[in-house]
C-alpha positions as CSV (number, residue, x, y, z in Angstrom):
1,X,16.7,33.3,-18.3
2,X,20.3,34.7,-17.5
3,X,20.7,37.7,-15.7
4,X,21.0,40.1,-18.3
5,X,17.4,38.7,-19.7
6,X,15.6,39.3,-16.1
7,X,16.8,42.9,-16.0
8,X,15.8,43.7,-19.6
9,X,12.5,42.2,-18.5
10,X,12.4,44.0,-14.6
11,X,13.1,47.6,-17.6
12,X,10.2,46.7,-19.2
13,X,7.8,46.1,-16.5
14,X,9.0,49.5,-14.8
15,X,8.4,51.4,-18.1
16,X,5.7,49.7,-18.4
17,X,4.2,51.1,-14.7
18,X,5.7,54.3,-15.9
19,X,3.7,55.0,-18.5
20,X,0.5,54.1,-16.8
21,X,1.6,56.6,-14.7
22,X,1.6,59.2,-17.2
23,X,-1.5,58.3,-18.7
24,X,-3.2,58.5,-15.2
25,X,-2.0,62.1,-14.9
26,X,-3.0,63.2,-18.3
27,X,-6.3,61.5,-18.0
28,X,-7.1,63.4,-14.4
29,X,-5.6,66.5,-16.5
30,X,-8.1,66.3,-19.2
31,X,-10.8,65.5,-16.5
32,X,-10.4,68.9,-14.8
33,X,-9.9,70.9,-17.7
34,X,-13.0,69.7,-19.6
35,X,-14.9,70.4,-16.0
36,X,-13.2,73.7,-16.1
37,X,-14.1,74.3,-19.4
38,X,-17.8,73.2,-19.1
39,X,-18.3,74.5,-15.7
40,X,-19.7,72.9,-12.9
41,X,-22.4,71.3,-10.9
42,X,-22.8,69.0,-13.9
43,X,-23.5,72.1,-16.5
44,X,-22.8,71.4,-20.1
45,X,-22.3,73.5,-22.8
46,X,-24.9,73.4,-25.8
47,X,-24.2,70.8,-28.5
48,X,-26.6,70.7,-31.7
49,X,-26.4,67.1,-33.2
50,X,-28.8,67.7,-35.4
51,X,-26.5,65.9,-38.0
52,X,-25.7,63.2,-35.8
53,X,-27.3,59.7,-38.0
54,X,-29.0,56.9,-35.8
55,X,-27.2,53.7,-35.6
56,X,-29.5,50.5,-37.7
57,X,-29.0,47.3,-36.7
58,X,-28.6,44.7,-40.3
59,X,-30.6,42.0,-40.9
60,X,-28.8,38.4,-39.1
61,X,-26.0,37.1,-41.7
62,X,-25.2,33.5,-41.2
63,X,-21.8,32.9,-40.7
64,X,-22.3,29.4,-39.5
65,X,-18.6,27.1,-39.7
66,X,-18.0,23.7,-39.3
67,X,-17.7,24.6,-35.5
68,X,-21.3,26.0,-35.0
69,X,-22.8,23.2,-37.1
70,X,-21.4,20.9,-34.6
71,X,-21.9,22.7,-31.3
72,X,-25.4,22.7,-32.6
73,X,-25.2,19.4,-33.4
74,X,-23.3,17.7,-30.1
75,X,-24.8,20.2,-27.5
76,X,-28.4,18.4,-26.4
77,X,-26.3,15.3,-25.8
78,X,-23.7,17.0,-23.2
79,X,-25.0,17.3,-19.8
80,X,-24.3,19.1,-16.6
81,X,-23.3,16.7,-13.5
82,X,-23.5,18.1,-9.9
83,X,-22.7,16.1,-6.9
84,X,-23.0,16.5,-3.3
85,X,-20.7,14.6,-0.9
86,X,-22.2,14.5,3.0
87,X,-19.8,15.0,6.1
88,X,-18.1,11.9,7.5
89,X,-17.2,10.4,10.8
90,X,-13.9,10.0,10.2
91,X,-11.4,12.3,8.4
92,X,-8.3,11.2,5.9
93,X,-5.5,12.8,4.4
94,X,-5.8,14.6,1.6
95,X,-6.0,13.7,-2.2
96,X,-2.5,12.6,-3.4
97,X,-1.3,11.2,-6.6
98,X,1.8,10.2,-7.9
99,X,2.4,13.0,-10.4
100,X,5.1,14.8,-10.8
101,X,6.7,17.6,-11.9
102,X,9.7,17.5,-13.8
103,X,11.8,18.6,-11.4
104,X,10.8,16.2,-8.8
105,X,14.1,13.9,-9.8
106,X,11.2,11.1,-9.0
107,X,13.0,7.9,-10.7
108,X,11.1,6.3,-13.4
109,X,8.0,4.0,-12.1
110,X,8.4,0.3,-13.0
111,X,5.5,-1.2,-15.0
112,X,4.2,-4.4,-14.5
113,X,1.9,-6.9,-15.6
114,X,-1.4,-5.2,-14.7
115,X,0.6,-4.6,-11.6
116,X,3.3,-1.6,-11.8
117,X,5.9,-1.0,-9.6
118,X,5.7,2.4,-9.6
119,X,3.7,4.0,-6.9
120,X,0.1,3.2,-6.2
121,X,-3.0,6.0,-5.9
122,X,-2.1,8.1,-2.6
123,X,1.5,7.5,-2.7
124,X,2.9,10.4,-4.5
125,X,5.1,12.9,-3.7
126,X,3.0,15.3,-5.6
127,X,0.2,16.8,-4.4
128,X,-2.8,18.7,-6.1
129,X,-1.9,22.4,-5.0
130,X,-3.0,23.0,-1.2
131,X,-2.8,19.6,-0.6
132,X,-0.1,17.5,1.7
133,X,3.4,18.5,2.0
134,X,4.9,16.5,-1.1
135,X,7.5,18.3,-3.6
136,X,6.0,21.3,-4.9
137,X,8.7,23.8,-4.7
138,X,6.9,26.5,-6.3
139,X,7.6,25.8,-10.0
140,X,6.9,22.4,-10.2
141,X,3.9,21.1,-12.9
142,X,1.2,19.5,-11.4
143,X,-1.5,17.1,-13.3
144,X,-4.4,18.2,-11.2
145,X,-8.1,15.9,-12.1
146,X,-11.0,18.3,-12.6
147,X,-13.2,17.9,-9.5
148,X,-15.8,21.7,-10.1
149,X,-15.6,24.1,-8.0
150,X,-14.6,21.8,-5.0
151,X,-11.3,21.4,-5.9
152,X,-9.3,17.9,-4.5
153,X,-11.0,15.9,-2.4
154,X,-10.1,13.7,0.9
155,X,-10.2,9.9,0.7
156,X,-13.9,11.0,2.6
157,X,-15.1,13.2,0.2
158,X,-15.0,16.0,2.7
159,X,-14.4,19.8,2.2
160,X,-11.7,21.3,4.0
161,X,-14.0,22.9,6.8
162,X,-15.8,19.2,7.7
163,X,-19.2,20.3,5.9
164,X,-21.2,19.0,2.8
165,X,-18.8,19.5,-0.1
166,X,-20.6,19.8,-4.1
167,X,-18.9,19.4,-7.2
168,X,-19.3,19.8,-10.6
169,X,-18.7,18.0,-13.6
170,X,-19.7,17.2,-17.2
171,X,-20.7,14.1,-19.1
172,X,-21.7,12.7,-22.5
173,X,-25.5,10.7,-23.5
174,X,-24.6,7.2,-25.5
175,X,-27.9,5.7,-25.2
176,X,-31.6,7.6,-25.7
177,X,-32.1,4.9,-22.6
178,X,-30.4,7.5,-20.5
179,X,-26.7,5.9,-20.3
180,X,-24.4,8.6,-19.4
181,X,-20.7,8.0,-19.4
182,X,-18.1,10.7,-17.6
183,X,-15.5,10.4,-15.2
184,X,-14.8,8.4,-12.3
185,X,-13.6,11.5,-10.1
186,X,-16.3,13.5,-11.1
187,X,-18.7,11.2,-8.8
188,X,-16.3,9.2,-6.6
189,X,-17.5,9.3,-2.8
190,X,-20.7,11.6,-3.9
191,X,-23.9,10.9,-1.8
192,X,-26.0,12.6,-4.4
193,X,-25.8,12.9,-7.9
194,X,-28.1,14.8,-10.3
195,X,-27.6,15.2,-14.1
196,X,-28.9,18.3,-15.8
197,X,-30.2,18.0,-19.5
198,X,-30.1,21.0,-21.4
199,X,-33.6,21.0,-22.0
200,X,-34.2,21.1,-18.1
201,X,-35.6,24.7,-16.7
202,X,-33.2,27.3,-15.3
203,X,-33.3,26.4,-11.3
204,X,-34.1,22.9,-12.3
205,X,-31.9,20.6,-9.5
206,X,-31.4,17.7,-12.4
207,X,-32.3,14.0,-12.6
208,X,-31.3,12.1,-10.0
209,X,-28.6,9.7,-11.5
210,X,-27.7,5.5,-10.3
211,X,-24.1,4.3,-10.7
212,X,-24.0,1.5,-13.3
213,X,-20.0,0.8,-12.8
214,X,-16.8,2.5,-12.6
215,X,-13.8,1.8,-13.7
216,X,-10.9,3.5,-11.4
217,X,-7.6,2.0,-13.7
218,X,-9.2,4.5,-16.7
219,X,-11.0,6.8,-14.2
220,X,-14.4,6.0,-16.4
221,X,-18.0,6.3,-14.8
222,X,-21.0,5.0,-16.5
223,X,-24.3,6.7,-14.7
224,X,-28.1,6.3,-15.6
225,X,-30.7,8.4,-15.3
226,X,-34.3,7.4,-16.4
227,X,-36.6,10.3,-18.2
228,X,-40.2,9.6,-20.4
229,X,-38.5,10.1,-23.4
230,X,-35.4,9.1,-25.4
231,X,-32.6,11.3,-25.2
232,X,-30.3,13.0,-27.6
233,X,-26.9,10.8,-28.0
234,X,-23.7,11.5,-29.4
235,X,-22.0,9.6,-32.1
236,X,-18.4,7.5,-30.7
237,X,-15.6,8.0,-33.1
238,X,-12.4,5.6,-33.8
239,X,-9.5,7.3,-31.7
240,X,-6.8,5.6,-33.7
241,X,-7.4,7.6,-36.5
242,X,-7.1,10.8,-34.8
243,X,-4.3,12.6,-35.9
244,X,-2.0,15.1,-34.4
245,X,-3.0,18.8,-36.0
246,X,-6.4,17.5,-36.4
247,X,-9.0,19.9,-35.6
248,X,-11.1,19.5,-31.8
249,X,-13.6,20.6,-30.2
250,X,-14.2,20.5,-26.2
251,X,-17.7,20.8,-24.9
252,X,-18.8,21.0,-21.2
253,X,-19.5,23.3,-18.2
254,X,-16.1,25.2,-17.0
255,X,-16.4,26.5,-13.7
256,X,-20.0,25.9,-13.7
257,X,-21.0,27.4,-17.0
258,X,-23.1,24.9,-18.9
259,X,-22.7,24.3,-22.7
260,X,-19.0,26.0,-23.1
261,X,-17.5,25.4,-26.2
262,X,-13.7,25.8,-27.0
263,X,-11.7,24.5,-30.0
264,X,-7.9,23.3,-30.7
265,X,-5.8,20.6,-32.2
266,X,-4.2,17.3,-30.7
267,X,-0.9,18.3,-29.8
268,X,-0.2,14.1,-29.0
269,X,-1.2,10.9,-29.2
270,X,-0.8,7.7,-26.5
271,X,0.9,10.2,-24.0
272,X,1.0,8.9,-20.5
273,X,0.9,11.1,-17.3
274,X,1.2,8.6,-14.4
275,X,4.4,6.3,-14.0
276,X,3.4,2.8,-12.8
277,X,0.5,0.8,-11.7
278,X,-2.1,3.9,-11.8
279,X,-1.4,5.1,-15.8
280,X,-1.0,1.2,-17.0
281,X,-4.3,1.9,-18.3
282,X,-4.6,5.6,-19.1
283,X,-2.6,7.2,-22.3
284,X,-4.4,10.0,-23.6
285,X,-4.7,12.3,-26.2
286,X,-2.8,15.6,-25.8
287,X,-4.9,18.7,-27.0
288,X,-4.8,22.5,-26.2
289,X,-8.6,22.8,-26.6
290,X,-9.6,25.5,-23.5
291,X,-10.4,22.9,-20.7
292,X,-10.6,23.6,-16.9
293,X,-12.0,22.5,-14.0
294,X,-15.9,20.9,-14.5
295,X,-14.6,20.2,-17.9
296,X,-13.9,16.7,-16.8
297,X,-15.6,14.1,-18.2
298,X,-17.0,16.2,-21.3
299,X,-16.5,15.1,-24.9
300,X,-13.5,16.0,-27.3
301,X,-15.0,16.2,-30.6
302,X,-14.0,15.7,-34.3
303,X,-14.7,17.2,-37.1
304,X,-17.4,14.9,-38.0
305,X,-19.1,15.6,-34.5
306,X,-17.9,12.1,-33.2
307,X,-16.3,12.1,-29.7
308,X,-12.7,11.1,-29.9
309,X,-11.9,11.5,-26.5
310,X,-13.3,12.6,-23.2
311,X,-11.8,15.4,-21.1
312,X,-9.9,14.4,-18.1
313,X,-7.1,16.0,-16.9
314,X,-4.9,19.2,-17.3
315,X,-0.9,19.9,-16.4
316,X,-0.7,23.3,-15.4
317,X,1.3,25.0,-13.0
318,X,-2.1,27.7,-11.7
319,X,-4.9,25.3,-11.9
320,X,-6.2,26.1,-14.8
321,X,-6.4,26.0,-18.4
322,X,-2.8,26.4,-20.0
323,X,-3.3,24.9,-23.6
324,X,-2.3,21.3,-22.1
325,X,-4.9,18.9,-21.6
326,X,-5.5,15.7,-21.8
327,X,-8.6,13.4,-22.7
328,X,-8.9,9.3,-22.7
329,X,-9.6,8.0,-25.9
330,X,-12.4,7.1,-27.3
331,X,-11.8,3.1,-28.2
332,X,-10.6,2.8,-24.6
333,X,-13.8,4.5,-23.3
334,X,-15.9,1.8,-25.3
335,X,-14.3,-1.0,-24.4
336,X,-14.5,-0.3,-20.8
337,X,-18.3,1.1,-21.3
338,X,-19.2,-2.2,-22.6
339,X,-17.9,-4.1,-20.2
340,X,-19.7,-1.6,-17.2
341,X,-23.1,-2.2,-18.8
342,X,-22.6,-5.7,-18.7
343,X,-24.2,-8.4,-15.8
344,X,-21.7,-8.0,-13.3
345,X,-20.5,-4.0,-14.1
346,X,-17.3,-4.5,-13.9
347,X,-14.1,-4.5,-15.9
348,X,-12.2,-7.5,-15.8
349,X,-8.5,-7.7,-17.3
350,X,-5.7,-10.7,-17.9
351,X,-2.7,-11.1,-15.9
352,X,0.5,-13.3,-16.4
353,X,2.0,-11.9,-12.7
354,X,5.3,-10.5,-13.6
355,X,6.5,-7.0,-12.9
356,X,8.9,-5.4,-15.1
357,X,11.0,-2.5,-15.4
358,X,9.2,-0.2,-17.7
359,X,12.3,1.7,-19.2
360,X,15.7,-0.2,-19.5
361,X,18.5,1.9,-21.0
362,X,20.2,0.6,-24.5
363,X,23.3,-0.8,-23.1
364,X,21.1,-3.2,-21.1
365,X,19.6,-4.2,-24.1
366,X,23.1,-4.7,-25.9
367,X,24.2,-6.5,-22.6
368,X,21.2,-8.7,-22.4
369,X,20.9,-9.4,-26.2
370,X,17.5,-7.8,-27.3
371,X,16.2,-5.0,-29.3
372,X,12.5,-4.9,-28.3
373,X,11.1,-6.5,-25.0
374,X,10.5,-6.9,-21.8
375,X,12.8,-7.6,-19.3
376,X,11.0,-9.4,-16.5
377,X,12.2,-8.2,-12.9
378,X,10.2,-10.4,-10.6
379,X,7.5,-13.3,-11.1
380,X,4.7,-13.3,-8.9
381,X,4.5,-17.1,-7.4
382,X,1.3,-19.3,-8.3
383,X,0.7,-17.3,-11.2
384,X,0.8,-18.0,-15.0
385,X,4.4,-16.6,-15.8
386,X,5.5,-19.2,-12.1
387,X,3.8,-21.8,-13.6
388,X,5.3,-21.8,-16.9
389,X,9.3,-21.4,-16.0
390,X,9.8,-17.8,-16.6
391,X,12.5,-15.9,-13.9
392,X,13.4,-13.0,-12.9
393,X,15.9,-11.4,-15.8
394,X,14.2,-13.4,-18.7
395,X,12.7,-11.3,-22.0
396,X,9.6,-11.7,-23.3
397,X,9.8,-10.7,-26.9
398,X,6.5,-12.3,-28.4
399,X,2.9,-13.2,-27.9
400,X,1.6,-15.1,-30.1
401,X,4.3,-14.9,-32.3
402,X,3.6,-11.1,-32.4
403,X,6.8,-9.7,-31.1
404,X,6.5,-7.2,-28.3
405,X,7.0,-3.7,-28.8
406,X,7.8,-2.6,-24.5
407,X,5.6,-2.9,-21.7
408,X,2.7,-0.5,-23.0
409,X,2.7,-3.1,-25.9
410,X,2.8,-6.3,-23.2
411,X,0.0,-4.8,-21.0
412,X,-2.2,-4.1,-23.8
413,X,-2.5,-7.2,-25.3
414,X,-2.3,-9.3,-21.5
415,X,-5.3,-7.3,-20.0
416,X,-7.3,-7.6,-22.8
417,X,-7.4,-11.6,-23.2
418,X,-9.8,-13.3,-20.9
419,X,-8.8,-15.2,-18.2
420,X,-8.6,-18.5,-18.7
421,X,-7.4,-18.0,-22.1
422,X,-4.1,-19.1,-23.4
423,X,-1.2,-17.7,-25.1
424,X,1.9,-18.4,-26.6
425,X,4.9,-16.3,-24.6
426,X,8.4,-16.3,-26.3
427,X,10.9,-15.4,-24.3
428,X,15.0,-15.6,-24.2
429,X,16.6,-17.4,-21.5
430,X,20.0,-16.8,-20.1
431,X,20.7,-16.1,-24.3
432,X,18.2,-18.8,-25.6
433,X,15.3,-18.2,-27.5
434,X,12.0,-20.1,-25.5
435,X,8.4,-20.7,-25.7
436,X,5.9,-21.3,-23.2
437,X,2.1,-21.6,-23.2
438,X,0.4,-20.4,-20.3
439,X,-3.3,-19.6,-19.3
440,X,-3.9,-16.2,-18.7
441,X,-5.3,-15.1,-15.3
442,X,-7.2,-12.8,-13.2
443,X,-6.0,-9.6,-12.7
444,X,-8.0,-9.0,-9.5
445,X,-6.7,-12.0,-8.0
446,X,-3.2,-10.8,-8.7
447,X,-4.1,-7.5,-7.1
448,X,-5.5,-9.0,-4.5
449,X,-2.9,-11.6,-3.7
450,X,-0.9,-8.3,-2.8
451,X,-3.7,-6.7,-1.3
452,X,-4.4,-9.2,1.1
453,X,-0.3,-10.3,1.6
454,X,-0.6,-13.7,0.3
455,X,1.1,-15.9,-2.2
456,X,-0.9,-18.5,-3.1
457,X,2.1,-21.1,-2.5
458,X,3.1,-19.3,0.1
459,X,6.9,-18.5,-1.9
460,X,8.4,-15.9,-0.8
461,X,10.9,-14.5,-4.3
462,X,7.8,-12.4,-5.6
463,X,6.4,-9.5,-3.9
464,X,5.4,-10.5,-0.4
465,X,3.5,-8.7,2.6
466,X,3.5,-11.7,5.0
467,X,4.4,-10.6,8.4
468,X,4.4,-6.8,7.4
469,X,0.3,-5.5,7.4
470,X,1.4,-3.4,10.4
471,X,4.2,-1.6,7.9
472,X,2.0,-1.7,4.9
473,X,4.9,-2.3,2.6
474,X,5.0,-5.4,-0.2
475,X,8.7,-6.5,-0.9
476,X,10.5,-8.5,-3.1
477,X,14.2,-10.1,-3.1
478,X,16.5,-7.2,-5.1
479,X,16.7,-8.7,-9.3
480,X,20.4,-9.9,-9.8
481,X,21.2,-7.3,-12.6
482,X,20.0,-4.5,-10.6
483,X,21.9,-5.5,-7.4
484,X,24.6,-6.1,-9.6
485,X,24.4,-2.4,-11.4
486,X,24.1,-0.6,-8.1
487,X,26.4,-2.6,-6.2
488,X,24.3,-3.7,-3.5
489,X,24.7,-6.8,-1.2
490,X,21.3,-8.2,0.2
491,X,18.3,-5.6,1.0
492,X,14.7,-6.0,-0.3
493,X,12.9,-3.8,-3.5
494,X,9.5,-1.7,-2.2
495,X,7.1,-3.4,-4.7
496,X,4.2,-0.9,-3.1
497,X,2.9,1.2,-0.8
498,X,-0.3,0.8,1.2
499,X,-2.2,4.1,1.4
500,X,-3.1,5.2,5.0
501,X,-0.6,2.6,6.5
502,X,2.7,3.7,8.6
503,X,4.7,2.9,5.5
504,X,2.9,5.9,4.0
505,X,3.6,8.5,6.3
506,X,7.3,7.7,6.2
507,X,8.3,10.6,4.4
508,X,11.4,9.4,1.6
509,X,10.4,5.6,1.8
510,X,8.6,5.1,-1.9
511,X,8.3,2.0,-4.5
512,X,11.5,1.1,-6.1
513,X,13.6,2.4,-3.4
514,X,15.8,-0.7,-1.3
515,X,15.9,-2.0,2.3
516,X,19.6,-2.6,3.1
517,X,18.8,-2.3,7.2
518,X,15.7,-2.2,9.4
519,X,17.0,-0.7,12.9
520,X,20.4,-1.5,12.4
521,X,19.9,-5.0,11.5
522,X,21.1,-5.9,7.9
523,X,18.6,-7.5,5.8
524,X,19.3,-10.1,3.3
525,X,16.4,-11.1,2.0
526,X,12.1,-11.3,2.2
527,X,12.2,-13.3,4.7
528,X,14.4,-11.7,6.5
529,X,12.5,-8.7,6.3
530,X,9.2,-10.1,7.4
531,X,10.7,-12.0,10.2
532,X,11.6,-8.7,11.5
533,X,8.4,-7.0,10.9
534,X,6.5,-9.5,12.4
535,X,8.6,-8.8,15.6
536,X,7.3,-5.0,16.0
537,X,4.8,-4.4,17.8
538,X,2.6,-0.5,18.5
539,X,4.6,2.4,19.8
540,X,7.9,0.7,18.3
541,X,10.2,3.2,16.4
542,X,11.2,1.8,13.3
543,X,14.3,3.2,11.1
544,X,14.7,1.9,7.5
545,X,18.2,2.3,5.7
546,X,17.5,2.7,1.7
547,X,19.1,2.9,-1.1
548,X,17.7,4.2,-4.4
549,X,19.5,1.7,-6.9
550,X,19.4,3.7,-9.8
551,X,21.4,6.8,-7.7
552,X,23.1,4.5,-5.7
553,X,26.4,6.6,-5.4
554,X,24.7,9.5,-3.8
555,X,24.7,7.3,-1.1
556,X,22.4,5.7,1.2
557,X,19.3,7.3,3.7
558,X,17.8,7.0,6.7
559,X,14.3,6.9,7.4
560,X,11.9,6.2,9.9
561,X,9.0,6.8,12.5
562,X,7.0,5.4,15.4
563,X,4.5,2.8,14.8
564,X,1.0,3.3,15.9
């Protein structure tokens, strides 16, 4: 808004006030001249209303719409979900996720194989509003989770104060056996959680509920509560037929109010929030259905009264409801049901270990020779994609002899094959088309591999944390073609973040930024990175020299701290 437009509007707010004004003064004018007129101590004049007619209330018309027939119809099988979360010993930082705003200037988060190199859960620079000290400037958007009345919680599930914390929350019935399925933040770190029917009595507590399995890559709960009866269920929709300007309808307990009901359209399909490893797994429909916080994990309904979608987030700049929402479809939400209600209650996904850079600009297509792709910017060592040849710089452009859309597309289809399966990659080599048949793996054991700082052949190209658990930071040796483009010499790529380690309190050291010096000492590669890491010992300050490669002419910073 230029500066002619923000005094037109400053005009109209202070006519605006003005004429309240006015009306004030006329209103106490007509008070005191109708007391003066009438007289006081409450006297009133005589008024015969003798032909004044009594007001008759009509007989009930029904009105009912598509909207009421469903509310009616989808209602019984919503349910209220209240948690309490106990004190701990022990205190943690605050909730913080990598959302941002769009003004953060936060460089696109690299995807990967199950494994993205964008930032991890709790190493953002956004925080949920009142939380940590990360870029909110005021105006910035923030994708806040619904978490009731409780608002963000710590890593302990504490409130701010130290004392019991509840929260509230919705959920949907899928099975008269009692299978409930909702969010995974509704009832992550709860020591108690009850679920309310609405056929329970006002006052009623709720039934005390079990965990069957969660699922933290799609934030999706599956709870159980056992009654002497079958409960109502709802009917699952397909979500790939949902269109966008289709009619919705978003059922659950706002702020605490049980059985709210609000309607809208999808405004978007497959959008996806979080850069990197957390939204791998989460693209959701957009819809400005009325949803705010204990909203989460309610239904989004079709016209036919199928759920389409289940309520999870909202970007908004005042933490509530501002017509953007967004809710995890509902194929996504069966698939991972089913596998939570199986023998060992857990999701299990397929894994080639690469990472990949997530968005490539088109002249790096042009330069590299391909139109759709991935372009693979490390390979994990002892892994499928190791085994079978591929390097860093190669394009996978098939599976199967499906070609590959982008890295949404190469995810997809990898997670969902079982490990030990196979599949046909193809893939272009330094300009030559390839092929290469690899079994698909675990993609726990890739995660943990990182997790627990190994390799299991002990290489050191991929992303390595060998020598560094006391920095908490996973590295890898700086792609050719991105070294190249930014014009750096040596350094090592931040493939991750641990939450809670020194690494994390280093305020401006983040995943996909690069390690040219560690206390004045050039580094040229992993190994010489972990050589000096392994070297530092508590009470050690420790200054990094990065580089962000994708702004490398605004120059190079300095960051640092003290070890603990």
């Amino acid at each position: 808004m230029n500066a002619w437009k923000v005094w037109i509007e400053k005009f109209r707010t202070r006519r605006l006030s003005f004429t309240f004004a006015i009306l004030a003064t006329l209103s106490a004018g007509i008070l005191i001249g109708s007391v003066m007129a009438h007289g006081v101590n409450g006297k009133e004049a005589s008024v015969d209303s003798s032909d004044a007619q009594p007001l008759q209330i009509p007989s009930p018309v029904n009105l009912s719409t598509d909207f009421t027939k469903i509310a009616k119809e989808v209602g019984p099988a919503v349910v209220n979900i209240n948690t309490v979360s106990y004190p701990k010993n022990s205190s943690g930082r605050g909730f913080q996720g990598n959302l941002q705003g769009p003004d953060d200037n936060t460089p696109d988060g690299d995807g990967q194989d199950g494994q993205g190199q964008g930032q991890a859960p709790g190493q953002g620079q956004g925080q949920a509003p009142g939380q940590g000290q990360g870029g909110d400037n005021g105006m910035q958007d923030f994708f806040n989770h619904f978490f009731g009345f409780g608002g963000p919680q710590g890593p302990e599930g504490q409130a701010p104060d130290g004392g019991e914390r509840e929260a509230l929350g919705s959920g949907f019935i899928v099975d008269p056996h009692g299978y409930i399925i909702t969010n995974n933040h509704v009832i992550d770190k709860a020591d108690k959680i009850n679920v309310k029917l609405t056929t329970d009595p006002v006052g009623y507590p709720g039934h005390p509920a079990k965990v069957v399995g969660i699922d933290k890559d799609t934030d999706i709960a599956v709870l159980k509560i056992t009654v002497d009866h079958p409960l109502p269920t709802i009917k699952l929709g397909n979500s790939d037929g949902t269109e966008v300007g289709d009619w919705v309808i978003a059922i659950g307990s706002p702020f605490g109010l049980n059985q709210t009901v609000t309607a809208g359209i999808i405004s978007s399909k497959n959008r996806s929030i979080e850069p990197g490893n957390p939204g791998e797994f989460q693209h959701f429909l957009q819809t400005d259905a009325a949803i705010n916080p204990g909203n989460s994990g309610g239904p989004l309904v079709n016209m036919d009264g199928q759920v389409i979608g289940m309520n999870t987030a909202i970007y908004t700049q005042s933490a509530g409801n501002e017509g953007i929402g967004f809710a995890m479809p509902a194929n996504s939400i069966a698939n991972v049901y089913n596998q939570l209600i199986g023998p060992e209650h857990k999701v299990v996904r397929g894994s080639i270990g690469i990472s990949f850079q997530s968005v490539v600009s088109p002249a790096v297509a042009h330069v590299y020779g391909f139109k759709n792709g991935v372009i693979i910017s490390s390979v994990q060592p002892g892994f499928p994609a190791a085994k079978a040849g591929l390097k860093a710089g190669d394009i996978i452009v098939s599976i199967d002899g499906r070609p590959v859309k982008d890295g949404d597309d190469l995810i997809s289809d990898i997670a969902s094959r079982k490990p030990g399966s196979t599949a046909t990659l193809g893939y272009i080599h330094n300009g030559k088309q390839q092929t290469a048949t690899i079994t698909i793996a675990n993609r726990a054991d890739m995660m943990a591999a990182l997790n627990n700082q190994t390799a299991p052949n002990g290489n050191s190209n991929g992303p390595q944390q060998n020598g560094t658990s006391k920095l908490g930071i996973s590295v890898s040796n700086v792609p050719p073609e991105m070294a190249s483009k930014a014009g750096i010499t040596g350094g090592v790529l931040i493939q991750g973040i641990r939450p809670g380690s020194f690494a994390d309190s280093v305020e401006g050291l983040a995943p996909g930024e690069v390690i040219l010096q560690m206390n004045r000492q050039p580094i040229t590669n992993v190994s010489d990175f972990q050589e000096m890491a392994s070297k530092l010992k508590s009470g050690d300050d420790v200054v990094f020299l990065i580089v962000d490669p994708e702004h490398a002419t605004l120059g190079n910073t300095y960051v640092g701290g003290t070890l603990p």
